[in-house]
VODOKE-518442 format. One record per residue: x, y, z of N, C-alpha, C, O in turn; residue in three letters. Coordinates in steps of 0.001 Angstrom, whole numbers, plus 500000, padded with zeros to 6 digits. Atoms other than C-alpha are relative to their C-alpha. Example, Ala and Ser with C-alpha at 12.3 -4.5 7.8 and 13.67 -1.06 7.14 Angstrom:
<rs>
500890498810500000512300495500507800500900501200500000501936501181500665ALA
499180498810499940513670498940507140499230501090500730499739502198500899SER
</rs>
This chain:
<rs>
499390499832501325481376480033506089500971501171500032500731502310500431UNK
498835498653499961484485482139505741499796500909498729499515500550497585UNK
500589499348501158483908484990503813501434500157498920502569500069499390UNK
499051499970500762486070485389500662500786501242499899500113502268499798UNK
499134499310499934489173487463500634500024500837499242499633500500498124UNK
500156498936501333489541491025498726501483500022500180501923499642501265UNK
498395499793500213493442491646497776499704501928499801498612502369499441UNK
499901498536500016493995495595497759501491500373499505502340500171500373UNK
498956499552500138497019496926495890500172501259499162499583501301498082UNK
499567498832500951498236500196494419498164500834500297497667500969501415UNK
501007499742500331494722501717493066498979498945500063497912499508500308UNK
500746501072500098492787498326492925499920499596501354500613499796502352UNK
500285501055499271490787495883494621499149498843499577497972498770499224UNK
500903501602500659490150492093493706499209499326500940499483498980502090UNK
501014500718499156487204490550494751500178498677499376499872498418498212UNK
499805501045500666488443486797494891498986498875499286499074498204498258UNK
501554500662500140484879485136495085499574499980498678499226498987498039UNK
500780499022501304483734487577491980500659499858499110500078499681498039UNK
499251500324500961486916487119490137499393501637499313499175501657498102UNK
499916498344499942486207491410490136501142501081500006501592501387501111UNK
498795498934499747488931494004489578499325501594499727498834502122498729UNK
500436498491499931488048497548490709501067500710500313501986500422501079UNK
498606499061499571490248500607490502498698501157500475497670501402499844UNK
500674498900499261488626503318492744498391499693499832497585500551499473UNK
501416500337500314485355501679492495499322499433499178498321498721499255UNK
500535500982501364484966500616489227500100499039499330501247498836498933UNK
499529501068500437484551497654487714500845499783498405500448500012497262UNK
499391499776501601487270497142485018499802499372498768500182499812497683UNK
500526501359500583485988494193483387501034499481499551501229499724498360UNK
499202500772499756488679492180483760499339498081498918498676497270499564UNK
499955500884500396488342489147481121500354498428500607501547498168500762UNK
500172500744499291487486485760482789501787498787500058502001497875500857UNK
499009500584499876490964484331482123501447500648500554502384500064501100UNK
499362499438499271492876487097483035499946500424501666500813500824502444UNK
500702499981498869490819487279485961500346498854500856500012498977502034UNK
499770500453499514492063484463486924501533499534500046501957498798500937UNK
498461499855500128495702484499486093500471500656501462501250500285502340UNK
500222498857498448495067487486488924500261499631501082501261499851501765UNK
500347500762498917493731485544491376501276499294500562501794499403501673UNK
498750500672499624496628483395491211501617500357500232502477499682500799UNK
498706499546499649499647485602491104499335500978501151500020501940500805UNK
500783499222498891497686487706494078500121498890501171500618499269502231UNK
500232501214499253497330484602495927501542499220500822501771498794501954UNK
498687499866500193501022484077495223501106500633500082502284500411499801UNK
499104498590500334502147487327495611501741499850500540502019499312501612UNK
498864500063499599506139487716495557500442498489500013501487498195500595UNK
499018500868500121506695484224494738499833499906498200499065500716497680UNK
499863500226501184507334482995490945499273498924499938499246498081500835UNK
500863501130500793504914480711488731500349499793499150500562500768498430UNK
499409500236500888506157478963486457498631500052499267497473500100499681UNK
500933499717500971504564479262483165499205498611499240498325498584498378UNK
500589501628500184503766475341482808498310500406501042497097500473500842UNK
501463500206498932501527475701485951498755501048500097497637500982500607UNK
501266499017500174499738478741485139499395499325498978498200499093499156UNK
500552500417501096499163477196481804498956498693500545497751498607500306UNK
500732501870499378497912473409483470498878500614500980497723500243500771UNK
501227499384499480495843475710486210498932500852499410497785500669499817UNK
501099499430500452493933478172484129499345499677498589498360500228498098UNK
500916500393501134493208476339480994499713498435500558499313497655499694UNK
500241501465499397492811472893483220500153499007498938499230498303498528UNK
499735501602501349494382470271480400499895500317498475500428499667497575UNK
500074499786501251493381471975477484501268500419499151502071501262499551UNK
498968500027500986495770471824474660500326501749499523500276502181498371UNK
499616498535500744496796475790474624502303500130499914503273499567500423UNK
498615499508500084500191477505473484500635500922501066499902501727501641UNK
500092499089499010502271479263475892499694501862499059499869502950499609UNK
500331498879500159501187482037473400498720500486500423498423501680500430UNK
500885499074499697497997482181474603499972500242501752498898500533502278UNK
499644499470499319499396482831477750500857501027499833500026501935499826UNK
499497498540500676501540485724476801499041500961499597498853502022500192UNK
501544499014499979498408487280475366499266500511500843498811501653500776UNK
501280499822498941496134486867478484501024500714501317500600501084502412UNK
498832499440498758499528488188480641499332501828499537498611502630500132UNK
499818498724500798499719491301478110498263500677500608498042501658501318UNK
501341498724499344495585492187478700499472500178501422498491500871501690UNK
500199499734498732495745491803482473501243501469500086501056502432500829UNK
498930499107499525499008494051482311499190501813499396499093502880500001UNK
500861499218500691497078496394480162498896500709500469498647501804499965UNK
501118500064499119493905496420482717500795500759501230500306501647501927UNK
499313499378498843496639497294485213500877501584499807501255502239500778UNK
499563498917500496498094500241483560501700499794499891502440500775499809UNK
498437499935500071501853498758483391500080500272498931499396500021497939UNK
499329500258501429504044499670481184500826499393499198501831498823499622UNK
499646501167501519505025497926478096501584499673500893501907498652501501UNK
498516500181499918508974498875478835500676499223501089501788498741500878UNK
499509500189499333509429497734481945498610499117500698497424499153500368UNK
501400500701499087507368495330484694499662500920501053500438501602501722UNK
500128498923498705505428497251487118499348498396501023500004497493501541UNK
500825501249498958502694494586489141500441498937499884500650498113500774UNK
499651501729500518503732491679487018501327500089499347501476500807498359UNK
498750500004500283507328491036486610500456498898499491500946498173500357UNK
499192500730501157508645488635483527501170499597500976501966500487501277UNK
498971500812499561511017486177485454500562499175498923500122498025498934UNK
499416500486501102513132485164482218500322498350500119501075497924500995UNK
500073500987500256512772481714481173499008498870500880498837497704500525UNK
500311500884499487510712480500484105498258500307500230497281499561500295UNK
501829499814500117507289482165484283500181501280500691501249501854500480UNK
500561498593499402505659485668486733499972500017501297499900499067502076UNK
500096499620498180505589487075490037499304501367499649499649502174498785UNK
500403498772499215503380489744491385500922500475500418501745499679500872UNK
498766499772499556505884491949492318499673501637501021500510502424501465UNK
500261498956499172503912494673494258499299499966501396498526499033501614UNK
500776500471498719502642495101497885498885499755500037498378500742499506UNK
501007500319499929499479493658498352499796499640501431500585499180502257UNK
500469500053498024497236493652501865499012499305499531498768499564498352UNK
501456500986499887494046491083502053499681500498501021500325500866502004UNK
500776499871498933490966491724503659498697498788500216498759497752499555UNK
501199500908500127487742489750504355498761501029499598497675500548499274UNK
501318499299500274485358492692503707500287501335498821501431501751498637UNK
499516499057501077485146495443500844499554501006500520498387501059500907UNK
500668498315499148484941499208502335498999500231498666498963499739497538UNK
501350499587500385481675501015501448500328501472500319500878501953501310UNK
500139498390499694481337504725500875499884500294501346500727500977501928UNK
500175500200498709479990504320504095500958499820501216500933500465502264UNK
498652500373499555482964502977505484501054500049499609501750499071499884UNK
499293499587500259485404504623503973501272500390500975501136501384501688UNK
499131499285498961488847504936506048500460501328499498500479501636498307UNK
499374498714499804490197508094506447501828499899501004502092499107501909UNK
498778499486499110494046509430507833500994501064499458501167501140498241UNK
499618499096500038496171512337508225501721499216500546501997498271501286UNK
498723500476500044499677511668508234500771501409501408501452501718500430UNK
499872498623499099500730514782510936502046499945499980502840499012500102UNK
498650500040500147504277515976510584501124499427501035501030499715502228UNK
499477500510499131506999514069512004500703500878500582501198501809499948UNK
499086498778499402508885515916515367501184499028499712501481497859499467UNK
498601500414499784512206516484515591500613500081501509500279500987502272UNK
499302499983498532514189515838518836501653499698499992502173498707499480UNK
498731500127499938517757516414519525500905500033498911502128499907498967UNK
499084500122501207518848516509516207500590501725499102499923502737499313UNK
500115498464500893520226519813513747498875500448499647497882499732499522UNK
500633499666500893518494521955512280499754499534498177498809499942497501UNK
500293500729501175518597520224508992499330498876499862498669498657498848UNK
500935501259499579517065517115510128498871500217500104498100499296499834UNK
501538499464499951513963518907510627499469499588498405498420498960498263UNK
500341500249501529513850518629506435500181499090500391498973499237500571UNK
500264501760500510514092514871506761498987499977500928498204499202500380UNK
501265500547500044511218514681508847498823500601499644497767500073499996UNK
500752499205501079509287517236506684499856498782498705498801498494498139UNK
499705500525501477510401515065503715499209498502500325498211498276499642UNK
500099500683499135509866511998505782498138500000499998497613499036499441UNK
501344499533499951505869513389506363499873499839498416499647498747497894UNK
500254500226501818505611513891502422499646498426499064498733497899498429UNK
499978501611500931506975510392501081499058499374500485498446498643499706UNK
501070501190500114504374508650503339498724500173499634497987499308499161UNK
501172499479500442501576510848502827499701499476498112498752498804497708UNK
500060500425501603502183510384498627499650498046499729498804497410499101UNK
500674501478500367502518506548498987498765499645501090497923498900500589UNK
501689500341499504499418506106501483499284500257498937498850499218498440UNK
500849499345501216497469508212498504500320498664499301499904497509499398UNK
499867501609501409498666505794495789499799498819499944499526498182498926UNK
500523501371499662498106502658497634498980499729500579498603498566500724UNK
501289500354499412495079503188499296499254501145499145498672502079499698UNK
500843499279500472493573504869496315498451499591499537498426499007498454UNK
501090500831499905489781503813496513499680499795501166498479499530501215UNK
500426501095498936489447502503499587500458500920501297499992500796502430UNK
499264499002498505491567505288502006500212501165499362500790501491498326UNK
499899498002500532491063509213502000501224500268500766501387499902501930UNK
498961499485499226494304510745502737500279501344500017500944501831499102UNK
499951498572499930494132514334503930501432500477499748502455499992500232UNK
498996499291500708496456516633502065501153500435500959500747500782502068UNK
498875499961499044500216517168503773500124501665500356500871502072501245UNK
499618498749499271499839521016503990498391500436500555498063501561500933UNK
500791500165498603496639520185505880500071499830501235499406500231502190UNK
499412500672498489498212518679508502500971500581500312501155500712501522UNK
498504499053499191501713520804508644498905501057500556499693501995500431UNK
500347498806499212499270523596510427499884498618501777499184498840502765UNK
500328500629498539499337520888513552501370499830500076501544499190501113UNK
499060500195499489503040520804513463500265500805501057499971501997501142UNK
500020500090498459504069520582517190498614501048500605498754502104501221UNK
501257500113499431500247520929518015499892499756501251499959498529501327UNK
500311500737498943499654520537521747498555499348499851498057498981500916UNK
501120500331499499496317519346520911499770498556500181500693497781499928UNK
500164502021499696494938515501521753499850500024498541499580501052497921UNK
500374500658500725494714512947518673498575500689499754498387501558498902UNK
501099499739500423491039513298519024499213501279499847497989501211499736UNK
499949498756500469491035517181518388500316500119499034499654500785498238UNK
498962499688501721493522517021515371498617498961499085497816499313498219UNK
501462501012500645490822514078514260499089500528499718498714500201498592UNK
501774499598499726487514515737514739500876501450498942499951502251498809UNK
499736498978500330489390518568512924499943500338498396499506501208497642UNK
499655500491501593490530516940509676499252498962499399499250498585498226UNK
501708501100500258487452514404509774500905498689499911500565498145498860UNK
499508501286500721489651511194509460499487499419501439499151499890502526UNK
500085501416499104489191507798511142501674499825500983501725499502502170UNK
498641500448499111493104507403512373501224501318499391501355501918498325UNK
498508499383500078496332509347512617500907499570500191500893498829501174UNK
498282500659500466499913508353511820500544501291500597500295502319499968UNK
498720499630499375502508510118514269501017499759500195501285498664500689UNK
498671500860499640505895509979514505500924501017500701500688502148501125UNK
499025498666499585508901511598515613501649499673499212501889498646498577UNK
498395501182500257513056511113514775501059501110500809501196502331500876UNK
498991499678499485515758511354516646501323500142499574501550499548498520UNK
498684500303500661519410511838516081501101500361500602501224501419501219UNK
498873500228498977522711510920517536500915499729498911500769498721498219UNK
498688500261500928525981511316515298499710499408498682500175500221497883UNK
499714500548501790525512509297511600498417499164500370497727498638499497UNK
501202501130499640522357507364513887498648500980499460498788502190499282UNK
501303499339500009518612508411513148499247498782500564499271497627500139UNK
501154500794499611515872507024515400498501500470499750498132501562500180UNK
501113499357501227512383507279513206499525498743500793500057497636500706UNK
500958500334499597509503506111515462499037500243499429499173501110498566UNK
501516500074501083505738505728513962498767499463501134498855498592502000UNK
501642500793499173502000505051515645499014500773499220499031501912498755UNK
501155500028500864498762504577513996499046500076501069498827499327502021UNK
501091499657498310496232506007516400498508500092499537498377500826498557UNK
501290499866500145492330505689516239499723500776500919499844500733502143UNK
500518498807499446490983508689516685498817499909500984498776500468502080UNK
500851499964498642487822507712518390500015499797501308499240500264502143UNK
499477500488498543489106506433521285501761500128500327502304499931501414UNK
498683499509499391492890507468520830500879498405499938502108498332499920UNK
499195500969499819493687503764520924501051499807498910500727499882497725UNK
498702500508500747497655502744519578499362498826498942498595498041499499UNK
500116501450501188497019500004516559501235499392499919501331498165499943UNK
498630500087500718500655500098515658501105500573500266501204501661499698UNK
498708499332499676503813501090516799501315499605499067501317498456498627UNK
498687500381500080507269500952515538501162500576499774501241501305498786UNK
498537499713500349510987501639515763500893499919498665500737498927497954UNK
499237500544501298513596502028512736501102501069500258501167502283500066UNK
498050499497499677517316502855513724500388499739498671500202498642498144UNK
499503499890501274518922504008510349501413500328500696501891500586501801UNK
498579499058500098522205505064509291499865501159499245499316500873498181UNK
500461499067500930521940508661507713501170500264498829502012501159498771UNK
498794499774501097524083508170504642499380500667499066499916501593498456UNK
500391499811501820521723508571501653498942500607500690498367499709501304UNK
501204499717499309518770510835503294499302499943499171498189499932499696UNK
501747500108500826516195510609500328499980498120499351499070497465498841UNK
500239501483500162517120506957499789498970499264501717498081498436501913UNK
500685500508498613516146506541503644498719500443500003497889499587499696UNK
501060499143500231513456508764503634499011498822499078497935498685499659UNK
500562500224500885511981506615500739499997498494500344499364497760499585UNK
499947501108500531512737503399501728499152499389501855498638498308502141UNK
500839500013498798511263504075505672498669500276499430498072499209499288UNK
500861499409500568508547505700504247498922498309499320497788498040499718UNK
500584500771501160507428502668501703500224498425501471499691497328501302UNK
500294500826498763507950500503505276498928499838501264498645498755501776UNK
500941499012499474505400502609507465498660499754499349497600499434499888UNK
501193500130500745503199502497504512499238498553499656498055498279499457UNK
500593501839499906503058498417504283499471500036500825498254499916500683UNK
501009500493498858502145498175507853499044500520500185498088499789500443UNK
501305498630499492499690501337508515498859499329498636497711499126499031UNK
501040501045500900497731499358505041499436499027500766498271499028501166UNK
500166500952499409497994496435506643498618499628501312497617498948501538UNK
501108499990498652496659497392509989498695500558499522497661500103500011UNK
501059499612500235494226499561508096498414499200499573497304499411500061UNK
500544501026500406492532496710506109499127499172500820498276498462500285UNK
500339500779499229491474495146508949499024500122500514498261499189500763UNK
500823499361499805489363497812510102498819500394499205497846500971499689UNK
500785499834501180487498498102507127498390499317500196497579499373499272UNK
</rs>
């Protein structure tokens, strides 16, 4: 029997089985129709539903208005903390129905106090580049540290960023800086730089054994540095979830 899938996004995690929405643990009590509205733009995530087929799937035939869909949108959005003015999770596609519109990672198992991940984000080096570049991978360290926190809130401890600047250019092993700051994995990187180029490398390292999870390259152009900064950053942070989830 395959076990049923948990969705993890932002602060939350849906238990699909349970038709459950927990933010940092708790259950929100999520109303059995919004609960399943959930399910289905989660399931869906990043594509659009039209508002016929949500209506024909979660009231199965029954004669409702699309107002009482609008309603049951409004107290899931409500449950989620968006705000009114604008879409945050759930994004109003004008005239045709909703999209999930935030990153979401699936797992098969729900972490336990017990099993709680842990990671330290450790400041990215600089190589070959100015002295000013050093602030973008200072800044660089920051943005991912903030969105790890925010998206793995519940479920991933993320040791504080002027915890970890005392290991900038550290000779010590992974599993020293680890055993130091108590986490399960470390995120290293470095960036390079050659004329208008920046090369911004990344690895997700398990501390117990040091083993790589995750590697990857990202050749920028340095035009807009806090647009880059922000938009590497929120790239880093999809996959290092991703891979994290897994481990759980």
């Amino acid at each position: 029997m395959v076990a049923a899938p948990y969705y993890h996004f932002g602060p939350f995690l849906f238990d699909v089985r349970a038709r459950v929405l927990y933010q940092e643990g708790r259950d929100v009590g999520l109303p059995p129709k919004a609960a399943e509205i959930l399910s289905l733009l989660l399931t869906n995530a990043g594509m659009v539903i039209g508002k016929s087929a949500l209506i024909d799937s979660i009231w199965a035939g029954k004669l409702v208005g699309e107002s009482s869909l609008t309603r049951t949108i409004s107290i899931l959005r409500r449950a989620l903390g968006d705000d009114a003015s604008r879409d945050g999770y759930i994004a109003t596609i004008s005239r045709r129905g909703y999209r999930f519109a935030a990153q979401v990672s699936r797992s098969t198992g729900i972490p336990t106090t017990s099993n709680l991940l842990s990671i330290a984000v450790l400041p990215f080096n600089c190589f070959g580049v100015g002295a000013g570049q050093e602030y973008f991978g200072d800044g660089l360290t920051e943005e991912i540290t903030g969105q790890l926190c925010k998206q793995g809130d519940g479920w991933l401890r993320v040791v504080a960023r002027t915890s970890c600047m005392t290991f900038k250019n550290s000779p010590k092993r992974i599993s020293e800086i680890g055993r130091e700051l108590a986490v399960s994995h470390v995120l290293e990187g470095s960036v390079r730089g050659h004329g208008d180029r920046l090369r911004i490398a990344a690895q997700l390292i398990r501390v117990s054994d040091e083993m790589h999870l995750w590697a990857e390259n990202y050749e920028r152009r340095a035009d807009d540095v806090l647009r880059l900064q922000c938009a590497v950053a929120e790239e880093i942070t999809h996959e290092v979830q991703n891979r994290l989830v897994t481990q759980a």
